[in-house]
N, C-alpha and C positions, 0 to 999 in steps of 0.2 A: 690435711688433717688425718691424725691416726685412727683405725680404725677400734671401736673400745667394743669388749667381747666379756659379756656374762658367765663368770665364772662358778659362783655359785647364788644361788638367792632362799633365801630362808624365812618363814613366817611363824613367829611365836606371840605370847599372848601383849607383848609391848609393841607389834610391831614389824616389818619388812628389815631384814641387814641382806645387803648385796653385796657380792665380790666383784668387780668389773680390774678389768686388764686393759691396759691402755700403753702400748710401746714396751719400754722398759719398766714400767709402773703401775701398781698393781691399788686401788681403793675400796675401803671398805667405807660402805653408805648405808644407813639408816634413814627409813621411811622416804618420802618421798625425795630422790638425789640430794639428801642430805650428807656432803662426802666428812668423812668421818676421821681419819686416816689414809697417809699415802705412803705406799714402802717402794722403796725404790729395791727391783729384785734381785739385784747383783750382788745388793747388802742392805738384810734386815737393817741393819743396826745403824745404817744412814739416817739422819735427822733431817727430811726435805724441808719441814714448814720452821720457820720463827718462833713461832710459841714452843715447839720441840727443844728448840735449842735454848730460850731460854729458863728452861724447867731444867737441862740440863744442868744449866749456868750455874741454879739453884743448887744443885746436887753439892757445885765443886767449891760451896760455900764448907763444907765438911773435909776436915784433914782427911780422916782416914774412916770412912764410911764403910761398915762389915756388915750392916743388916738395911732392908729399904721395903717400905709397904705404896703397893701402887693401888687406890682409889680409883677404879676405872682403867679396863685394859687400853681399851679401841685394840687398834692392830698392832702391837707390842712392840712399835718401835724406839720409845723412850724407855719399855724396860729392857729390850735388847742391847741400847745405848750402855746403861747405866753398868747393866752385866758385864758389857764388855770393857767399857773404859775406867768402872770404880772397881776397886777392891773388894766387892763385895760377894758373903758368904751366903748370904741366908736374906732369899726375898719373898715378898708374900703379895697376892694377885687378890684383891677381891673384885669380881664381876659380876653385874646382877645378871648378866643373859647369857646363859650357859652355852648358846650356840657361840658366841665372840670366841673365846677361848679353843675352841672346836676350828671355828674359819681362819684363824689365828694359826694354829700350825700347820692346817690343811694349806692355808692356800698364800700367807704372809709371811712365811719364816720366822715363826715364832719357837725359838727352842723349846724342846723339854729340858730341860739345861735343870740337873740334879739339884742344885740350889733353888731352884723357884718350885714354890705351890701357889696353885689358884684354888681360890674358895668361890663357891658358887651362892651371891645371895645380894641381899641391900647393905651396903655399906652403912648407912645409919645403925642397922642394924650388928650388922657385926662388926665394929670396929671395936666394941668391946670387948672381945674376945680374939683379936690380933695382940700378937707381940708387939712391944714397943719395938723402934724402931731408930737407929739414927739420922734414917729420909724418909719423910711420907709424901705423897705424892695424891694431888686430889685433880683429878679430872673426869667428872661426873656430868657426862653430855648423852641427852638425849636429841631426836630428831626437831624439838622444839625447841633446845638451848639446852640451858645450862639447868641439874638436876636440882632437885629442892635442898641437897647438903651445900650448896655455894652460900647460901644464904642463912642456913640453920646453927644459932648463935650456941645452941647446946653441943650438936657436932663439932661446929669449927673449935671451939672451945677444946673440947675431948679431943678433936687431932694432934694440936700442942702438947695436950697431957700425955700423949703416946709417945710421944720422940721422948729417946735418952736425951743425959745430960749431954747441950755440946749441938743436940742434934736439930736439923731445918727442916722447917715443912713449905710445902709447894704450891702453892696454887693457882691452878687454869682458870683466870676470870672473865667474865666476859668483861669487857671498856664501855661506860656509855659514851653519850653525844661528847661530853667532857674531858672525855681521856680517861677517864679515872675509873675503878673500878666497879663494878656491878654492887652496891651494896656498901659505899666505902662509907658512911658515918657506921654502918655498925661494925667495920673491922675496924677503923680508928678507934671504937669502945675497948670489943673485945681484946684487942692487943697491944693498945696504950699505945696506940701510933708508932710501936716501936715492931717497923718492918720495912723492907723495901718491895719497889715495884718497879716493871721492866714491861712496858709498854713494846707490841710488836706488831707487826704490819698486818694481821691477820683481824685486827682488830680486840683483840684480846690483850689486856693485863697480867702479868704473872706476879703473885706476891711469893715473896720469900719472908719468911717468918723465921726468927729463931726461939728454942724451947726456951728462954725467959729472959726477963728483961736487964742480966746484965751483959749478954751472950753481943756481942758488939763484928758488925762485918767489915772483915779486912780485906779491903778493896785492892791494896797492894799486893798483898798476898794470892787472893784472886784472881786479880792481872795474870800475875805468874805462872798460877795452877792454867790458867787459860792457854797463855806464849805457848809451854809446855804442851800440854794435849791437843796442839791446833795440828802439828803435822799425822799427829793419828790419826784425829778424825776427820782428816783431809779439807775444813774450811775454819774459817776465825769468829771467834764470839768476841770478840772486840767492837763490832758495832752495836750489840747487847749490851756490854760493860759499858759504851758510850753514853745509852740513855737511862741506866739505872738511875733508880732515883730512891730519897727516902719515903715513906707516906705522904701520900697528899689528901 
């Protein structure tokens, strides 16, 4: 077994986030070994976990995606992804714990990459004051689960109003006993059942949402976008596209 070595550990008023180093692989954990994120160091922008990928998935629901708001850094491997394999001009970071973003290029290879700004605060909070967007991206974990916006019908609401026309939103759920998502009678409310969801090994739901209800996902089309970006990003989402599904 490899030996795992403390790279950095940090205490603010939410809490413990650690860096640990483990072989080729580098995690960031909140409170107690709550691993949080895993970047593999050869390449930020490797997607190791399932739910990574299929948040990605999500993204490549969007023809030609120029602008993308991330809901939660962790260790900036989905916006590293995103940076590198979408088209994209203009991304925006909101984190509530200003050390994240700090440990983030110190120690995970997280670019300063002249398109991206991180704003430092609560998301509930300032998402009002974010650009729209045509990807948002909500993954809002703390060392107890999933943050109070997964569930916050006013938020989740306000994120769809943010995306341009055209444009998806993301979401990191947690699954319960069921399969189904953390919450799912009030996102079948709020979204009139019109979304999909990508069930992944980690025990997490991903919904993909699109900005309204006549925006219809082209799963052939999808296919394709996937075929296509599978030799860059060196694995296949095709077992993702497998179990997509519509709401349940």
């Amino acid at each position: 077994m490899r030996e795992e070595r403390l790279l950095a550990e940090v205490h603010d008023e939410f809490g413990v986030i650690r860096v640990l180093e483990v072989g080729d692989y580098r995690f960031l954990e909140f409170g107690e070994a709550v691993e949080q994120s895993c970047v593999f160091t050869a390449d930020p922008a490797w997607l190791e976990y399932d739910y990574t990928r299929a948040m990605l998935l999500g993204a490549l629901c969007h023809e030609y995606p120029e602008s993308a708001l991330f809901l939660g850094l962790g260790a900036g491997t989905l916006t590293q992804a995103c940076m590198k394999f979408l088209p994209l001009d203009d991304v925006e970071v909101v984190e509530l714990r200003p050390d994240v973003p700090r440990l983030a290029m110190e120690y995970l290879g997280l670019d300063d990459d002249p398109r991206l700004t991180v704003r430092i605060g609560d998301a509930l909070e300032l998402l009002e004051t974010a650009e729209t967007a045509d990807l948002i991206f909500v993954d809002l974990y703390t060392d107890t689960g999933p943050g109070v916006g997964h569930l916050a019908w006013r938020f989740l609401e306000n994120c769809q109003k943010r995306l341009n026309p055209g444009g998806w939103l993301v979401i990191n759920q947690w699954a319960g006993n069921d399969g189904r998502p953390l919450g799912a009678a009030l996102l079948r409310g709020l979204y009139h059942r019109h979304y999909w969801e990508c069930p992944v090994k980690e025990g997490n739901v991903i919904l993909i949402v699109p900005a309204d209800l006549e925006q219809q996902l082209d799963i052939r089309t999808l296919t394709a976008r996937c075929e296509a970006l599978a030799p860059r990003l060196g694995y296949s989402l095709q077992p993702l596209l497998d179990v997509l599904r519509p709401a349940t």
